[in-house]
LUMKOL-484522 format. One record per residue (C-alpha): z, x, y; residue in one letter; residue number from 1. Coordinates in Angstrom, 3 decimals. Last residue first. Layout:
% LUMKOL-484522
- pz, px, py, dokol, lumdo
- Z, X, Y, A, NUM $
...
***
This chain:
% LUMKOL-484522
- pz, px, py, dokol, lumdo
- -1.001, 47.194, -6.278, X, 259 $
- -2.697, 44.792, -3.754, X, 258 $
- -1.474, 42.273, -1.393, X, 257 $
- -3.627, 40.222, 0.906, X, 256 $
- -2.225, 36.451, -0.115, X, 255 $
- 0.990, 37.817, -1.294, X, 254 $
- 1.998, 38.563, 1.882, X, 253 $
- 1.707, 35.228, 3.134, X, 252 $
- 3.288, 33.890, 0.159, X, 251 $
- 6.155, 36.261, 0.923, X, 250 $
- 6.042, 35.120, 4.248, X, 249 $
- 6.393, 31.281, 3.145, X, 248 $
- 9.105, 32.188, 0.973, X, 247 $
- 11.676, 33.854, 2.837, X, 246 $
- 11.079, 31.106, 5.844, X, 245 $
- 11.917, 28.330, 2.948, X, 244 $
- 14.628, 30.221, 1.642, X, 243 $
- 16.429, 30.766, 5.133, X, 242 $
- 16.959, 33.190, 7.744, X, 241 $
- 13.614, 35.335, 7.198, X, 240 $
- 12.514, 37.764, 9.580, X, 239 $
- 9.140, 39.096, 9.204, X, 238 $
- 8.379, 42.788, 8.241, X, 237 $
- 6.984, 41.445, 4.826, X, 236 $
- 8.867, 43.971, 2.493, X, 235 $
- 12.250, 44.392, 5.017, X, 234 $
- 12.061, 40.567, 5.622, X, 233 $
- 11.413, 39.794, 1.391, X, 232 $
- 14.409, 42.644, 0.567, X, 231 $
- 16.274, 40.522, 3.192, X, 230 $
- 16.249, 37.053, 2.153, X, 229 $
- 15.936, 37.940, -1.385, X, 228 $
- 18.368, 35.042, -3.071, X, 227 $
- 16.719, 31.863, -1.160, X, 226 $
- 13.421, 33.416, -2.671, X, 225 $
- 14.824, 33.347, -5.563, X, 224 $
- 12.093, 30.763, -7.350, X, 223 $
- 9.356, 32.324, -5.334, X, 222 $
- 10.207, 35.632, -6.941, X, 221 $
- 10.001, 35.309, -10.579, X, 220 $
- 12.006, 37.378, -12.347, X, 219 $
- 15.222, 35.391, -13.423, X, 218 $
- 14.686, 32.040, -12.372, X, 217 $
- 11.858, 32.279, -14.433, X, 216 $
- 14.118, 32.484, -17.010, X, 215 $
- 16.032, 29.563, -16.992, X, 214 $
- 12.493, 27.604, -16.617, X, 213 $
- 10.979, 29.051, -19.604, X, 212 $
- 7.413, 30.004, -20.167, X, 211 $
- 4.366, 28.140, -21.774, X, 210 $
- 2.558, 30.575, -21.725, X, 209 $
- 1.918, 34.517, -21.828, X, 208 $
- -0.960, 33.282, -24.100, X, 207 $
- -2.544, 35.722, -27.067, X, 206 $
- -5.034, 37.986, -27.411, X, 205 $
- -2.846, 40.545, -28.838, X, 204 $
- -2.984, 42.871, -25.895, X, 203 $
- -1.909, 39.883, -24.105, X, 202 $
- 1.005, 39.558, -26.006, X, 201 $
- 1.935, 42.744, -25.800, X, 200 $
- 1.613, 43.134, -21.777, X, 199 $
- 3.764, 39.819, -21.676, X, 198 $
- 6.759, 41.499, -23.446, X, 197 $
- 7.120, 44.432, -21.408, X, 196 $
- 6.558, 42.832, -18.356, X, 195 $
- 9.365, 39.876, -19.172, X, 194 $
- 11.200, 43.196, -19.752, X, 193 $
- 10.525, 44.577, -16.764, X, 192 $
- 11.546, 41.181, -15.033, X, 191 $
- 14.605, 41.038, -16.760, X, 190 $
- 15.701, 44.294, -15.326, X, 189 $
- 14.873, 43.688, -11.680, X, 188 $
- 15.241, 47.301, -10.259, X, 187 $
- 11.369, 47.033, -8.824, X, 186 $
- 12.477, 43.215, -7.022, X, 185 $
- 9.408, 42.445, -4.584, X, 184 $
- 6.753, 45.190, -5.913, X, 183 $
- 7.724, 44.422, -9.387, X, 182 $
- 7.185, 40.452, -8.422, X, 181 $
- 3.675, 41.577, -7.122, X, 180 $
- 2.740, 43.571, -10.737, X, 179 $
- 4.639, 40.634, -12.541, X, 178 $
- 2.209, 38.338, -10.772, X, 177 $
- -0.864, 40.429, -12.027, X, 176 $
- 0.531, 40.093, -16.001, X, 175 $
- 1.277, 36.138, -16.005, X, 174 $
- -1.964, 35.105, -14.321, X, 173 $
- -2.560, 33.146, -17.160, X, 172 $
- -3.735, 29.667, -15.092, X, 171 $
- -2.773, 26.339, -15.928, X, 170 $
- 1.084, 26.602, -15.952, X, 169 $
- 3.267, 24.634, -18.415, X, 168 $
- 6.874, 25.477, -17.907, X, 167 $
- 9.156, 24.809, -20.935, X, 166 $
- 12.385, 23.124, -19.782, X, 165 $
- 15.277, 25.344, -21.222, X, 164 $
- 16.859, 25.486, -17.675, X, 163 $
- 16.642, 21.940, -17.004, X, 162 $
- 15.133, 20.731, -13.920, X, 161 $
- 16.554, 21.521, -10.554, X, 160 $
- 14.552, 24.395, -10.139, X, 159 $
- 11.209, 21.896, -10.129, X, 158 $
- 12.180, 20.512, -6.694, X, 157 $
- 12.905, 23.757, -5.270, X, 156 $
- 9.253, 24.530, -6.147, X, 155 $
- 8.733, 21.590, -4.488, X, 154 $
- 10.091, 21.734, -1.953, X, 153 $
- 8.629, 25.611, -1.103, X, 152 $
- 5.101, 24.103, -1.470, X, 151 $
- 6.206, 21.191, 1.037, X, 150 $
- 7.378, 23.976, 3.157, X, 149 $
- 4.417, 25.840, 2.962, X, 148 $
- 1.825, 23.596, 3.340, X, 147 $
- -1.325, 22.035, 1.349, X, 146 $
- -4.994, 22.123, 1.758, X, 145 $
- -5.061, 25.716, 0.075, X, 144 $
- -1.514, 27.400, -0.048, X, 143 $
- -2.105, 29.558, -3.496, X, 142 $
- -0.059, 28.890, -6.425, X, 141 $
- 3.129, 30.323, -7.551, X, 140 $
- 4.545, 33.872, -9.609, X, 139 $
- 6.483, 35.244, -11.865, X, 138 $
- 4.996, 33.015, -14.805, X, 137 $
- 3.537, 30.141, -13.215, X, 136 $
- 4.265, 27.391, -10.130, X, 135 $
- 2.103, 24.748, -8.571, X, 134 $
- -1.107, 25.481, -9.763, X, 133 $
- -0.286, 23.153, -13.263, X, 132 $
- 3.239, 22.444, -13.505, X, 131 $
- 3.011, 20.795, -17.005, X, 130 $
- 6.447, 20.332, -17.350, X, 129 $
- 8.096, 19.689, -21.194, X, 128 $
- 11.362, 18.688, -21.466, X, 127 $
- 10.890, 17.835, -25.040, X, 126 $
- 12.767, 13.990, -24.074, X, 125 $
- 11.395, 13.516, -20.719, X, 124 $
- 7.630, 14.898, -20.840, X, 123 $
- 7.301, 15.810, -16.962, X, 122 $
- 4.041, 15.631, -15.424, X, 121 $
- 3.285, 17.345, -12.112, X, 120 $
- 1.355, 16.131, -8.811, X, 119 $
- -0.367, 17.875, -6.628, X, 118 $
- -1.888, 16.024, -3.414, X, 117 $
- -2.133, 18.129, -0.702, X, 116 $
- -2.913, 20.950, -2.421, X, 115 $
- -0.753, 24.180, -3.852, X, 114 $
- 1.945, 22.574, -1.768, X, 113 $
- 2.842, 19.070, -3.272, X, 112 $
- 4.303, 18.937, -5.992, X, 111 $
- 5.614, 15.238, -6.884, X, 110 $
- 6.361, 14.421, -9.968, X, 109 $
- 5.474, 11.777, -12.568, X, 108 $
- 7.785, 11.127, -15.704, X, 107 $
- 6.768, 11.306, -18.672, X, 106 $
- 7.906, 9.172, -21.349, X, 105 $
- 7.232, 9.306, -25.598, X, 104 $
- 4.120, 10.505, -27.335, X, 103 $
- 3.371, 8.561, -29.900, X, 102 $
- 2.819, 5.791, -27.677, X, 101 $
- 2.759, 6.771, -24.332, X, 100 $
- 5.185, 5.653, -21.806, X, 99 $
- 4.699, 6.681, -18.336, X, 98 $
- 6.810, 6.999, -15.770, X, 97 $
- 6.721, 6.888, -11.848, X, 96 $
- 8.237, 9.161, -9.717, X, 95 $
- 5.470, 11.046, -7.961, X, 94 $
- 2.827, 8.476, -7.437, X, 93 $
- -0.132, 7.583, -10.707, X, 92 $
- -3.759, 5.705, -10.328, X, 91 $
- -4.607, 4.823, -13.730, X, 90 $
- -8.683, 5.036, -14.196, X, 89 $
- -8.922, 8.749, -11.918, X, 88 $
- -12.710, 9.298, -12.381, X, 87 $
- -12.825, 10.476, -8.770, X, 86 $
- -9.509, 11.747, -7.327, X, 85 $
- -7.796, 10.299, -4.327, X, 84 $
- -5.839, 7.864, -6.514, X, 83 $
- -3.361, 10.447, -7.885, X, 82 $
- -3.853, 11.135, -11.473, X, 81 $
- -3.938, 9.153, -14.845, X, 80 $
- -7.030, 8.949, -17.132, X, 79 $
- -6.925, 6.529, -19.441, X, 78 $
- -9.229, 7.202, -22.655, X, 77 $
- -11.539, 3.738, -23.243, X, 76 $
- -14.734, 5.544, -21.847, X, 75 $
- -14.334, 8.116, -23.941, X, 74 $
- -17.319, 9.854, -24.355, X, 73 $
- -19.453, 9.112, -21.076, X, 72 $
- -15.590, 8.959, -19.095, X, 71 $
- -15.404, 12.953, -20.793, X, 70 $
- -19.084, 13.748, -19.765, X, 69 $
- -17.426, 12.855, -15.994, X, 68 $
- -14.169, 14.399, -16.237, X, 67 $
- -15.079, 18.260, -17.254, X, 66 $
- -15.065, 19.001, -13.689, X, 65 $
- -11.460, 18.272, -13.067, X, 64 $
- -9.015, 20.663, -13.283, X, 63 $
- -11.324, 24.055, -12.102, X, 62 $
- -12.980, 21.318, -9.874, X, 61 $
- -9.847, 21.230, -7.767, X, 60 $
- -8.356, 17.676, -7.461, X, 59 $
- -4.745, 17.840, -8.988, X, 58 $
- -2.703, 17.689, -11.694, X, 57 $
- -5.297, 15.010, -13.673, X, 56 $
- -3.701, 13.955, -17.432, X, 55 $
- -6.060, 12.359, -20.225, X, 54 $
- -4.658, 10.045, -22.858, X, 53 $
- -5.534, 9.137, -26.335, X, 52 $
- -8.069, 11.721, -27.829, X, 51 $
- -7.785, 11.364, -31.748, X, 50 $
- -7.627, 14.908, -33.209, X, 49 $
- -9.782, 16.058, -36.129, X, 48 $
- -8.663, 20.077, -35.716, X, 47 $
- -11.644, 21.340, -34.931, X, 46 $
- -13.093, 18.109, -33.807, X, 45 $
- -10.710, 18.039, -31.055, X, 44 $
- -10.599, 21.566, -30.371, X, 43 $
- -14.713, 21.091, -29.592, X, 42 $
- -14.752, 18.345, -27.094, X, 41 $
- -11.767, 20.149, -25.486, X, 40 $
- -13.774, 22.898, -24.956, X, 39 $
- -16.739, 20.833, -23.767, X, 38 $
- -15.158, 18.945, -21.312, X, 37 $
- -14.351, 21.976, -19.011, X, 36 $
- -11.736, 21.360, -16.326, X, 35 $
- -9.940, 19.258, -18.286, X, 34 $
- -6.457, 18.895, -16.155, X, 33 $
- -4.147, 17.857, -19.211, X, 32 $
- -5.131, 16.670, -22.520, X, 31 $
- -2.859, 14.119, -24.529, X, 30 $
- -3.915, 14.048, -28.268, X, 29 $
- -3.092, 11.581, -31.360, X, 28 $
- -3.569, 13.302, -34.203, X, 27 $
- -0.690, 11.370, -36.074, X, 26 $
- 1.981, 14.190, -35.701, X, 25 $
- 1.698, 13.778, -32.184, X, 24 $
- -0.295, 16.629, -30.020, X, 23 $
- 0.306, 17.941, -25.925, X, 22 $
- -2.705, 19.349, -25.029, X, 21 $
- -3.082, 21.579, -22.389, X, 20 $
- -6.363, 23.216, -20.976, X, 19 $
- -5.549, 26.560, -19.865, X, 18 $
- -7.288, 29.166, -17.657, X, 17 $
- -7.889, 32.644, -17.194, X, 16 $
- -11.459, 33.287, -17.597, X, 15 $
- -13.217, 29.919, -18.701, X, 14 $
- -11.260, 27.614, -20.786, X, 13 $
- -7.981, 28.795, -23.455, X, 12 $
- -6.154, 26.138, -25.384, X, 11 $
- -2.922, 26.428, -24.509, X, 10 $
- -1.044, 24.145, -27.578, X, 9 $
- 2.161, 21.854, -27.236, X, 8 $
- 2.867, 20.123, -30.733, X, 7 $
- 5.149, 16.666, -30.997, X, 6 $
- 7.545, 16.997, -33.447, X, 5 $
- 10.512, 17.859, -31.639, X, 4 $
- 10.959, 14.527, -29.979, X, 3 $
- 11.131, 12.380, -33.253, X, 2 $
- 8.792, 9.630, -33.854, X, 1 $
***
């Protein structure tokens, strides 16, 4: 099998999310975080796929309600995730790796922040992340039973990867985080573009997503956090010394801002 023929498809469920399935030439299917069993159920058959893995991010019902009719349909499908979730069958720790036939090695990260538990699968050879909650386009996740410095970690944590990795969010919040990261950086050229771009597409009907990791670094604000230390203090009227300060206030104030 060669790397670069494996297909990555969004497939849209409920109002702005994404179910991800990462396809081998064969039919053979990896879906990630099925919140709804029923659209994958149906893009299977669609398209005659063979269902061969299942991925879990992280416990929210969004990314796993659809598991129970999928266990009733596939019993045999592994489902990998962190032990704390029900109908996990492979219990998975940031760093391990899998090896999937016909699919090749992922390894497991750790991204905690979103949740407590949050972890993020990293297909070695396509360098392909599915990130999940955890980061998006111009934007990041909510702080629900997670923390801000393990959030900011990990976000750190995914900069390291390689610039042409192709993030893998599971939301299309794309348009409503540029309006934020205009607020944050309004000169940032790249990001008015990225605007430009993303406000086509979704007049088109089609996904914002998967984006690139080089360029996020460009526009979206919780990766430069480090680099805004006092445009983020002079916009959240807290002082910020550091890139893990800078972003927990600008998550704060992103929490109750509004265009």
């Amino acid at each position: 099998m060669q790397p670069s023929s494996l297909r990555l498809v969004p497939v849209p469920m409920f109002n702005d999310s994404y179910l991800w399935l990462l396809i081998a030439p064969n039919g053979n299917t990896v879906a990630v975080d099925v919140g709804d069993y029923d659209v994958l159920d149906a893009y299977l058959q669609a398209h005659q796929l063979t269902l061969t893995t299942v991925l879990i991010t992280h416990h929210h019902r969004d990314h796993t309600a659809g598991l129970p009719d999928l266990k009733k349909k596939h019993p045999d499908v592994p489902i990998y995730g962190s032990a704390t979730i029900t109908g996990i069958t492979h219990a998975v720790n940031g760093g391990d790796i899998l090896t999937l036939a016909d699919i090749g090695r992922l390894l497991v990260l750790d991204i905690s922040g979103h949740t407590k538990i949050h972890l993020a699968f990293y297909q070695l050879t396509e360098k392909i992340l599915f990130c999940s909650d955890c980061l998006f386009s111009a934007g990041c996740g909510r702080i629900f039973d997670g923390d801000p410095v393990s959030f900011y970690q990990s976000i750190q944590k995914i900069s390291l990867l390689a610039d042409d990795t192709r993030l893998c969010p599971a939301h299309e919040y794309t348009l409503s985080n540029l309006e934020f990261a205009l607020a944050v950086e309004p000169d940032n050229f790249a990001m008015q573009q990225h605007q430009k771009r993303c406000t086509v597409l979704r007049q088109q009907n089609q996904p914002t997503l998967p984006t690139r990791l080089g360029n996020e670094k460009r526009y979206n604000p919780f990766l430069r956090c480090h680099l805004l230390l006092k445009e983020i203090s002079a916009l959240t009227q807290e002082s910020c010394q550091t890139g893990a300060q800078s972003f927990a206030a600008l998550r704060r104030y992103k929490n109750d801002w509004q265009a």
